[in-house]
Every structure is written in structure tokens, then in C-alpha cells.
VMD Tcl script that builds the backbone (N, CA, C; Angstrom):
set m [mol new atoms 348]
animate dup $m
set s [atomselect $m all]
$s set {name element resname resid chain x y z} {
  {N N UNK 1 A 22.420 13.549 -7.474}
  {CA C UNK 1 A 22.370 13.017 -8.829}
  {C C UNK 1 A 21.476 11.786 -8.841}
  {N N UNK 2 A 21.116 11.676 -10.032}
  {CA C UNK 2 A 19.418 10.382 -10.234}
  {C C UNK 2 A 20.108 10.080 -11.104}
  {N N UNK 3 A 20.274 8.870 -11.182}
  {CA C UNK 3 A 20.076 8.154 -12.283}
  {C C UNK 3 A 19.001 6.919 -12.429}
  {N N UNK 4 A 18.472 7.014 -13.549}
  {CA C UNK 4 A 17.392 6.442 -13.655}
  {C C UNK 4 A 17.648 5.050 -14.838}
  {N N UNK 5 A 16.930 4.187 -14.780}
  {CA C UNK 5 A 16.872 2.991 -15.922}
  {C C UNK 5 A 15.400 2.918 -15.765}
  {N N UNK 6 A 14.818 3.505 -16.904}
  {CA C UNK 6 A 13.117 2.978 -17.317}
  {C C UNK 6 A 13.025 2.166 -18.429}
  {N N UNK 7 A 12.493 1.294 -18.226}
  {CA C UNK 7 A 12.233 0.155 -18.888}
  {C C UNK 7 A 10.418 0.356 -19.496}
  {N N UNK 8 A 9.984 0.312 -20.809}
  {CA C UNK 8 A 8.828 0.216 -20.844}
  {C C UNK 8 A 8.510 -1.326 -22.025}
  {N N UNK 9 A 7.551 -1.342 -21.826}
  {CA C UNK 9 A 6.975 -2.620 -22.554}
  {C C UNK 9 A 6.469 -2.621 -24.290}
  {N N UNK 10 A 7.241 -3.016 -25.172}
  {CA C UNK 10 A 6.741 -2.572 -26.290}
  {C C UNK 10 A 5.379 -3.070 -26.556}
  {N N UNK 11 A 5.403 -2.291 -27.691}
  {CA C UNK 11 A 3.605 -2.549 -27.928}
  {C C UNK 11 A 3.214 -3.979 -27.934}
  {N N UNK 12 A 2.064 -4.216 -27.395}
  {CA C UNK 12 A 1.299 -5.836 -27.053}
  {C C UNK 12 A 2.051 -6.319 -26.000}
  {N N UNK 13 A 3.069 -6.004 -25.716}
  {CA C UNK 13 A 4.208 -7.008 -24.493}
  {C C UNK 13 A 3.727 -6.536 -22.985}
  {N N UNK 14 A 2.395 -5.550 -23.088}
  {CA C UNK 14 A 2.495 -5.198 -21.161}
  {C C UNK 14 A 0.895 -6.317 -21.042}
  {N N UNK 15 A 1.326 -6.999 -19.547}
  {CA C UNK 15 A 0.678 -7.818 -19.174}
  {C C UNK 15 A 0.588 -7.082 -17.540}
  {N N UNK 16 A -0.553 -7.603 -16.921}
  {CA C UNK 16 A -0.632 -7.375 -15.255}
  {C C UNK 16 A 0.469 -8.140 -14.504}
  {N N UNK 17 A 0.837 -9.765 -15.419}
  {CA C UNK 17 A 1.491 -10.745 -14.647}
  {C C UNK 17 A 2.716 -10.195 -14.903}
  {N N UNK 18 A 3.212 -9.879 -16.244}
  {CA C UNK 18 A 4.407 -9.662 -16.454}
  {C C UNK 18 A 4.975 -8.345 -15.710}
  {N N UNK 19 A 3.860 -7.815 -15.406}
  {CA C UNK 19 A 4.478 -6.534 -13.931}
  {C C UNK 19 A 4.799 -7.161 -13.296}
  {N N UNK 20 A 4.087 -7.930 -12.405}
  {CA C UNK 20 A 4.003 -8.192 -11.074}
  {C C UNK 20 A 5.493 -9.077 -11.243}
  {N N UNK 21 A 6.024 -9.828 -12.377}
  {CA C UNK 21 A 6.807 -10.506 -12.242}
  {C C UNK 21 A 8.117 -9.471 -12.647}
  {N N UNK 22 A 8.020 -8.652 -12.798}
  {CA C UNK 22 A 9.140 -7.551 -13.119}
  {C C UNK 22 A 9.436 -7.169 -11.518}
  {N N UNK 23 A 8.212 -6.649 -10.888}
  {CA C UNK 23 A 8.659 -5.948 -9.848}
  {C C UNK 23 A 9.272 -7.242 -8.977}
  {N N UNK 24 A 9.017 -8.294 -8.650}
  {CA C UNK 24 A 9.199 -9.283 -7.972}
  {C C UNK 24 A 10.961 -9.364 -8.239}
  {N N UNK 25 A 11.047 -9.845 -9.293}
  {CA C UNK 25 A 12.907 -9.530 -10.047}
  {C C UNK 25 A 13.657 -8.202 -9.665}
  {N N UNK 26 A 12.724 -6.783 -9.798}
  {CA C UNK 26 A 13.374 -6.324 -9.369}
  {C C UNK 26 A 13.693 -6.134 -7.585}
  {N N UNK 27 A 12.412 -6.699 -7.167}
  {CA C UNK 27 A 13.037 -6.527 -5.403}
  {C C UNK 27 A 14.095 -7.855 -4.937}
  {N N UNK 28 A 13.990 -9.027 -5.858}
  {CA C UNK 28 A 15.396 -9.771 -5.862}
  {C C UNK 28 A 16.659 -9.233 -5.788}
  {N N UNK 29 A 16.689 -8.693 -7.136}
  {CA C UNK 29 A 18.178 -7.981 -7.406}
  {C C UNK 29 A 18.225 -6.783 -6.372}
  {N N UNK 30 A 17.485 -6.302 -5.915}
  {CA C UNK 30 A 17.273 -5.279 -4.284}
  {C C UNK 30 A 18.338 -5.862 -3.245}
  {N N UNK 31 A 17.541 -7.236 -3.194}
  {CA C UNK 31 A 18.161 -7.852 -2.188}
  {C C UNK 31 A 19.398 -8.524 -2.303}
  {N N UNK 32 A 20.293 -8.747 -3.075}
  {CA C UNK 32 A 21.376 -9.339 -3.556}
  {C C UNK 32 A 22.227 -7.918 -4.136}
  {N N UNK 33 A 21.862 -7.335 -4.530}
  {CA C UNK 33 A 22.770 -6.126 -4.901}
  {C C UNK 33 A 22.940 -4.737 -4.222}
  {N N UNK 34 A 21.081 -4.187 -3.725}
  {CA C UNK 34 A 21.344 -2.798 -3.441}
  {C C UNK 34 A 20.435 -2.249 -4.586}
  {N N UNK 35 A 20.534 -2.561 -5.769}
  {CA C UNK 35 A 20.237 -2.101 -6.867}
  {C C UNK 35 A 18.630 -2.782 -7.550}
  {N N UNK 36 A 17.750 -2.115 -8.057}
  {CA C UNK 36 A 17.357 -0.499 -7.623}
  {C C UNK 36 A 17.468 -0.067 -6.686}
  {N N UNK 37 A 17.739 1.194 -6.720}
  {CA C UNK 37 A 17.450 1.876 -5.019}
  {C C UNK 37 A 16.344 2.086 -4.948}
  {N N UNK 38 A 15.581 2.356 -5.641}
  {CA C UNK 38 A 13.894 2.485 -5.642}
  {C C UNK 38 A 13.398 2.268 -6.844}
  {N N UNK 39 A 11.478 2.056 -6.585}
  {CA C UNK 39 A 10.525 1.263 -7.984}
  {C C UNK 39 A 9.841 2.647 -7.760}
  {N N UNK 40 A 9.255 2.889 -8.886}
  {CA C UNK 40 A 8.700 4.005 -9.156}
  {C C UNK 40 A 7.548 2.877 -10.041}
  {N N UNK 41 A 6.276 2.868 -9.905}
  {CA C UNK 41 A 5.052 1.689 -10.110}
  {C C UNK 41 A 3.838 2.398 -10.415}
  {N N UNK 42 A 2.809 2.009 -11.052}
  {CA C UNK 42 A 1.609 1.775 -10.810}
  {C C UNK 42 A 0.818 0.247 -10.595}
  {N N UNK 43 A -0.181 0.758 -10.269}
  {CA C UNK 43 A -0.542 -0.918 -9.520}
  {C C UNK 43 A -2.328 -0.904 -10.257}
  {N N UNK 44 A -2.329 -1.313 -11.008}
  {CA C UNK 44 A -3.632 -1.228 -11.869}
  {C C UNK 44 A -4.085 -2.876 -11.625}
  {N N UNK 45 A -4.078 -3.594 -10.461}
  {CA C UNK 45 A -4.763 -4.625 -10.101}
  {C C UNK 45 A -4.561 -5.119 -8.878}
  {N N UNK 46 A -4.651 -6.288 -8.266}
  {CA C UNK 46 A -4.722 -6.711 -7.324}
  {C C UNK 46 A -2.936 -7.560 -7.105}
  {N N UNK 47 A -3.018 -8.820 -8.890}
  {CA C UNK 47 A -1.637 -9.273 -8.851}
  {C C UNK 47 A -0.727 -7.868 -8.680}
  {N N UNK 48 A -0.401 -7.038 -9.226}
  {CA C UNK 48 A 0.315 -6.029 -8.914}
  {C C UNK 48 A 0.973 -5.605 -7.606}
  {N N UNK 49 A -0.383 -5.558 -6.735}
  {CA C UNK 49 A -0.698 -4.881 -6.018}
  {C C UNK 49 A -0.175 -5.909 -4.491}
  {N N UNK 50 A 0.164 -7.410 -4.497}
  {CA C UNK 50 A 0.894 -8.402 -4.244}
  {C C UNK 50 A 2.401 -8.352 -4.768}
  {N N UNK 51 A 2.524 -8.017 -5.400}
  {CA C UNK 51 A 4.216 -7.832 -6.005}
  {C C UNK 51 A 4.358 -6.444 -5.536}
  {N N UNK 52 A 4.177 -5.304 -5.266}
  {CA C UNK 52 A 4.408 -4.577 -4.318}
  {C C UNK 52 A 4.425 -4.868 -3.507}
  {N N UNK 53 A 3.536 -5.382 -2.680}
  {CA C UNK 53 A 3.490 -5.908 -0.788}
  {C C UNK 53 A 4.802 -6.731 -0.831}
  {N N UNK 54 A 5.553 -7.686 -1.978}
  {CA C UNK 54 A 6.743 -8.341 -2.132}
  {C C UNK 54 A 7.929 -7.623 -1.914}
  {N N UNK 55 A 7.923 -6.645 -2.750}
  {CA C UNK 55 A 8.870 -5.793 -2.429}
  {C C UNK 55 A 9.338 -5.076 -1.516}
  {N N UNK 56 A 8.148 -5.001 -0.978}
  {CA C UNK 56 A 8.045 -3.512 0.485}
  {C C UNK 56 A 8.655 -4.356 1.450}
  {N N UNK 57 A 8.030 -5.820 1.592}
  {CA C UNK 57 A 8.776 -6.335 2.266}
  {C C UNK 57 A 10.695 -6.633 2.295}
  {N N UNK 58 A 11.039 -6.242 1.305}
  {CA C UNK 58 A 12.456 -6.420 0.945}
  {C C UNK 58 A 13.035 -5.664 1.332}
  {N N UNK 59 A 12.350 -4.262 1.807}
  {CA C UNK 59 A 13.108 -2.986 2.369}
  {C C UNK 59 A 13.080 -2.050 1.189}
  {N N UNK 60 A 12.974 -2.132 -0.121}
  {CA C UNK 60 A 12.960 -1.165 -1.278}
  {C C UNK 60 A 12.064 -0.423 -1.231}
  {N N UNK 61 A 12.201 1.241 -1.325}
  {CA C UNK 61 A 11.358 2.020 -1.114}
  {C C UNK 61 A 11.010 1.893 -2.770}
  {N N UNK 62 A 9.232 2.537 -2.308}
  {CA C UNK 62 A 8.552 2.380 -3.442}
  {C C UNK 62 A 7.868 3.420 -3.708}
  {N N UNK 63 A 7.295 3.850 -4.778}
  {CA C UNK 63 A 6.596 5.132 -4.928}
  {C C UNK 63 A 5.688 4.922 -6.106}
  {N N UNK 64 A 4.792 5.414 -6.094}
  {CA C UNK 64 A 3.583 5.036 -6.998}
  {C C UNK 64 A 3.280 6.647 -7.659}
  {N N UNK 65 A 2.291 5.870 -8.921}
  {CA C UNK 65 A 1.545 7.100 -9.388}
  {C C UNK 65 A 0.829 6.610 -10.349}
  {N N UNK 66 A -0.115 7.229 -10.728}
  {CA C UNK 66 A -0.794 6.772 -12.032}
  {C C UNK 66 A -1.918 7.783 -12.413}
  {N N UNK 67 A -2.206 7.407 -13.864}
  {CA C UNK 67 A -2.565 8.838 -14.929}
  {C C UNK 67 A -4.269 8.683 -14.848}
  {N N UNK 68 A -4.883 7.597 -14.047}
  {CA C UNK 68 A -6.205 7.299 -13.721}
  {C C UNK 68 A -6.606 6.958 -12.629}
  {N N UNK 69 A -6.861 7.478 -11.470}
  {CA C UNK 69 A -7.687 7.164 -10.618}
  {C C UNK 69 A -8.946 6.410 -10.103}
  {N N UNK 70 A -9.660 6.452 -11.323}
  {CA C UNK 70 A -11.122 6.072 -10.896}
  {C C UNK 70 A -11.181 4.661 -11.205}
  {N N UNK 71 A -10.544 4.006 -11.669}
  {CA C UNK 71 A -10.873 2.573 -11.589}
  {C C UNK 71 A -10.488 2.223 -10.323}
  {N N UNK 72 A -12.144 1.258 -10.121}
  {CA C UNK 72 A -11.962 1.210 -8.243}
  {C C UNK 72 A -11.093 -0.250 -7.960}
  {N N UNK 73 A -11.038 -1.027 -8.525}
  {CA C UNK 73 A -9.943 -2.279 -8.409}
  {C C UNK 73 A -8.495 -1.470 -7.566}
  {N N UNK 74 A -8.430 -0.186 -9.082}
  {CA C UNK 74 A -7.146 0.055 -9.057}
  {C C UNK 74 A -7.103 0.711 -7.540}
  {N N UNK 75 A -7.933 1.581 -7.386}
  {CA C UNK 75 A -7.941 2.622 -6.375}
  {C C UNK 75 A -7.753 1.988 -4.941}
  {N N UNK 76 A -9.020 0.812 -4.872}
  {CA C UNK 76 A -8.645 0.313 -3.513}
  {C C UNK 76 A -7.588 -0.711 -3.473}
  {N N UNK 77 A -6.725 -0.979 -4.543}
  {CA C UNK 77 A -4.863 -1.338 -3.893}
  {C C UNK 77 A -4.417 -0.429 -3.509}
  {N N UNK 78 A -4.188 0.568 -4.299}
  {CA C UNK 78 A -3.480 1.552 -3.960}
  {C C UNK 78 A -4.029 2.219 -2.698}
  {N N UNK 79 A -4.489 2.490 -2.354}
  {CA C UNK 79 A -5.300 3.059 -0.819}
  {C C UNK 79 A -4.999 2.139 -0.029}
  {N N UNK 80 A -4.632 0.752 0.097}
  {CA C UNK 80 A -4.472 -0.157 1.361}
  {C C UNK 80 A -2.884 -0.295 1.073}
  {N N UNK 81 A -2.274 -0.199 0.031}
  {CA C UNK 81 A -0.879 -0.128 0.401}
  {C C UNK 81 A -0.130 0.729 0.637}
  {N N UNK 82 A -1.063 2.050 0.597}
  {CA C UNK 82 A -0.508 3.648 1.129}
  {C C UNK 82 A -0.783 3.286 2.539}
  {N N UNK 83 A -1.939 3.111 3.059}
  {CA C UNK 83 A -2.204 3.033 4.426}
  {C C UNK 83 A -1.180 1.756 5.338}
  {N N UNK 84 A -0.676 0.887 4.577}
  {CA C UNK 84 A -0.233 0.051 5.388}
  {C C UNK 84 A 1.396 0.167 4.964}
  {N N UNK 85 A 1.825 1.085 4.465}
  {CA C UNK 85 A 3.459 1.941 4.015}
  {C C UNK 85 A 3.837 1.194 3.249}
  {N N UNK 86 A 3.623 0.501 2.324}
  {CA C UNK 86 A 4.117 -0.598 1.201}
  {C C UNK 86 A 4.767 0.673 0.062}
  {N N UNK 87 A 3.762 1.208 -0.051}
  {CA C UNK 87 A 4.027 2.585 -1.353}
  {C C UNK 87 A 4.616 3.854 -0.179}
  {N N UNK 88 A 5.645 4.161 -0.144}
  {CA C UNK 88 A 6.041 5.215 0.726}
  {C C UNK 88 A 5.292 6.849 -0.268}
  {N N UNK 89 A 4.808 7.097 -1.128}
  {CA C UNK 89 A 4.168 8.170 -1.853}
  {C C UNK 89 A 3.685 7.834 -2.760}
  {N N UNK 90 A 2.625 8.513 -2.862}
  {CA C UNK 90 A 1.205 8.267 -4.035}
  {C C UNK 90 A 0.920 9.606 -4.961}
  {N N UNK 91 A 0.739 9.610 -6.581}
  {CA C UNK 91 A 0.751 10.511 -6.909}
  {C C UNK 91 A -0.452 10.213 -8.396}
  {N N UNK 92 A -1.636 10.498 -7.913}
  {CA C UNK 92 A -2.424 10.566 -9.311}
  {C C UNK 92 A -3.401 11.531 -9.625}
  {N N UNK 93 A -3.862 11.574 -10.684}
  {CA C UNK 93 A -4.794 12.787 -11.115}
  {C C UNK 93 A -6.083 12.340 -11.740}
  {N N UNK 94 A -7.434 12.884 -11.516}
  {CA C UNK 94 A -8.507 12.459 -11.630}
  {C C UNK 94 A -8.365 13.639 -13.234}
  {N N UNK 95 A -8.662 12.459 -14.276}
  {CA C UNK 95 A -8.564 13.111 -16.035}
  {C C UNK 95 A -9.302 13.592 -15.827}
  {N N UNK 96 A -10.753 13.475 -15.792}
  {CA C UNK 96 A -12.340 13.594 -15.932}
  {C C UNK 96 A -12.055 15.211 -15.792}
  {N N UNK 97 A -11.660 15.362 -13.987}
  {CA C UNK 97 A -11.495 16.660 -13.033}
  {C C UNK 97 A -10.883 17.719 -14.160}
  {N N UNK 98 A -9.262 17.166 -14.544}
  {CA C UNK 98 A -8.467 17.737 -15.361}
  {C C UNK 98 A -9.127 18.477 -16.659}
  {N N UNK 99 A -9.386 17.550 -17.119}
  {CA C UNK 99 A -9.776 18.322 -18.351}
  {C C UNK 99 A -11.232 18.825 -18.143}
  {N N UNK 100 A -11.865 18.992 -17.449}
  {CA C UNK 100 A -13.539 19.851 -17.027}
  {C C UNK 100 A -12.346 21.507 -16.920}
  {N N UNK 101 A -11.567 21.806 -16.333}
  {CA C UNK 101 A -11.122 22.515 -15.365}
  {C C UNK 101 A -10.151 22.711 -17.109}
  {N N UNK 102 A -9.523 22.701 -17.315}
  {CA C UNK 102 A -8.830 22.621 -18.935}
  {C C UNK 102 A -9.858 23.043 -19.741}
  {N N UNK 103 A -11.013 23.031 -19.882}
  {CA C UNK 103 A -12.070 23.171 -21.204}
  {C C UNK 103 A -12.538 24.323 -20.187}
  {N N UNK 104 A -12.835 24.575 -19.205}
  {CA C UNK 104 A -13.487 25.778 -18.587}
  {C C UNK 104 A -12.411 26.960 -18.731}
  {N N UNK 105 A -10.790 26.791 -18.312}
  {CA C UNK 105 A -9.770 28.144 -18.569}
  {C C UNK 105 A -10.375 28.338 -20.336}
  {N N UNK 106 A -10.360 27.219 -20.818}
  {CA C UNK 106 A -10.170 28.099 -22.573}
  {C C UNK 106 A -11.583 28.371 -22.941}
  {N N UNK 107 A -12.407 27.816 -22.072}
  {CA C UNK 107 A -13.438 29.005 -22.468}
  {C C UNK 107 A -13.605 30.231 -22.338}
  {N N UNK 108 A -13.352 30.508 -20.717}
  {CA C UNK 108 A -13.178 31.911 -20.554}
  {C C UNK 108 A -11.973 32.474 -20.766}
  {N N UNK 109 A -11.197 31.721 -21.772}
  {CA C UNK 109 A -9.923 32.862 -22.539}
  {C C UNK 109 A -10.622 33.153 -23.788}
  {N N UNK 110 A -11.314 31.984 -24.350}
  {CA C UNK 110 A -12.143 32.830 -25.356}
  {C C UNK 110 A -13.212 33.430 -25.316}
  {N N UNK 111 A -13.480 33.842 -24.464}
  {CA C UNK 111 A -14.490 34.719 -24.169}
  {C C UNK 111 A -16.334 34.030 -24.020}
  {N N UNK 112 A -16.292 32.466 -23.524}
  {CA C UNK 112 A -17.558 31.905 -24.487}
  {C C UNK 112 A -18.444 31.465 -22.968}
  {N N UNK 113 A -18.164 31.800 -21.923}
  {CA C UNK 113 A -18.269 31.329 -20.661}
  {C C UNK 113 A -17.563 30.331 -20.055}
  {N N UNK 114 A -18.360 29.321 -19.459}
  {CA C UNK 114 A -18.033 28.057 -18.473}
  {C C UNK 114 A -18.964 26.942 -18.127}
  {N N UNK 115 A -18.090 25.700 -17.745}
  {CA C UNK 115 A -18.892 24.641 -18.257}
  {C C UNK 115 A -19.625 24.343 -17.092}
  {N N UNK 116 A -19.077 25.299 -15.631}
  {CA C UNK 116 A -19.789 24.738 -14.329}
  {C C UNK 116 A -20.628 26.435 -14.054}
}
mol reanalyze $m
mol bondsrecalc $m
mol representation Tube
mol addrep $m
């Protein structure tokens, strides 16, 4: 059984700092409670990407993902904190890829060719 608490940021309220200072709180309460048992993150900067290395250090397993890849800031955190086990799993998808590969099936369902 999962139980989950997601928290998202209402509109105008998401900041890089105000992550980094979320995840930081939550690997506190890690360490004093147990609770989260795990962060489920993206790391779309560098501060971020320091408040993970915070956490990992706390013992809280962590797991990443995110809906963009190609920003290279983003990419090379995430690549040095996979390699150095901060993020125990990484999970993202290149859009660009996605939807080339999405517009090519419905072409050839409609009969009109392909885009490669």
C-alpha cells in the first residue's frame, strides 16, 4: 500500500528556492520522524540540485523525473546526481522525440505518409 501526500504550488507560488527549501524541510522531518519515506523531485537547476545532495545525505531515498530533458543546466544535475546515487532512479522523456514519433503513427493511420 502507497500512500502518497503531493503537494503542488499554486499558480505564481513555484520558485527554484522555494523547492530547494521544501525539499530541505522535507529531509528534516526525514530525520526526526521517518516521514516521508521518499521525495519523488525534479531538479530543474543547480539550487535544487544542492537540496537533493541535502537530502540524500539524510538517508531518504529519492527518485526523480521530469517532462523535459533538454535543458542542459537541468540535464547535467541530474546526470551527476544519478552517477553519484543522490537520485536512486531517473525517469524523463525527450517531448521533441515524443511527439515527431506521435505525428508520424497518425500520419500513417491516415494514410498521408511520414515525417522521417
Amino acid at each position: 500500500r502507497v500512500n502518497l501526500d503531493l503537494e503542488l504550488y499554486p499558480p505564481g507560488g513555484y520558485s527554484e528556492t522555494r523547492m530547494a527549501n521544501d525539499i530541505r524541510q522535507a529531509a528534516d522531518e526525514y530525520s526526526r520522524s521517518g516521514s516521508p519515506s521518499a521525495l519523488v523531485v525534479t531538479v530543474p537547476s543547480e539550487a535544487v540540485s544542492r537540496a537533493v545532495r541535502y537530502a540524500a545525505g539524510k538517508d531518504i531515498p529519492i527518485f526523480g523525473l521530469n517532462s523535459g530533458f533538454n535543458e542542459t543546466e537541468s540535464r547535467e544535475c541530474l546526470c551527476s546526481l544519478v552517477q553519484d546515487g543522490s537520485i536512486l532512479f531517473f525517469t524523463a522523456m525527450d517531448e521533441r522525440l515524443g511527439g515527431s514519433i506521435a505525428a508520424d503513427y497518425f500520419l500513417k493511420e491516415l494514410d498521408v505518409g511520414s515525417m522521417f
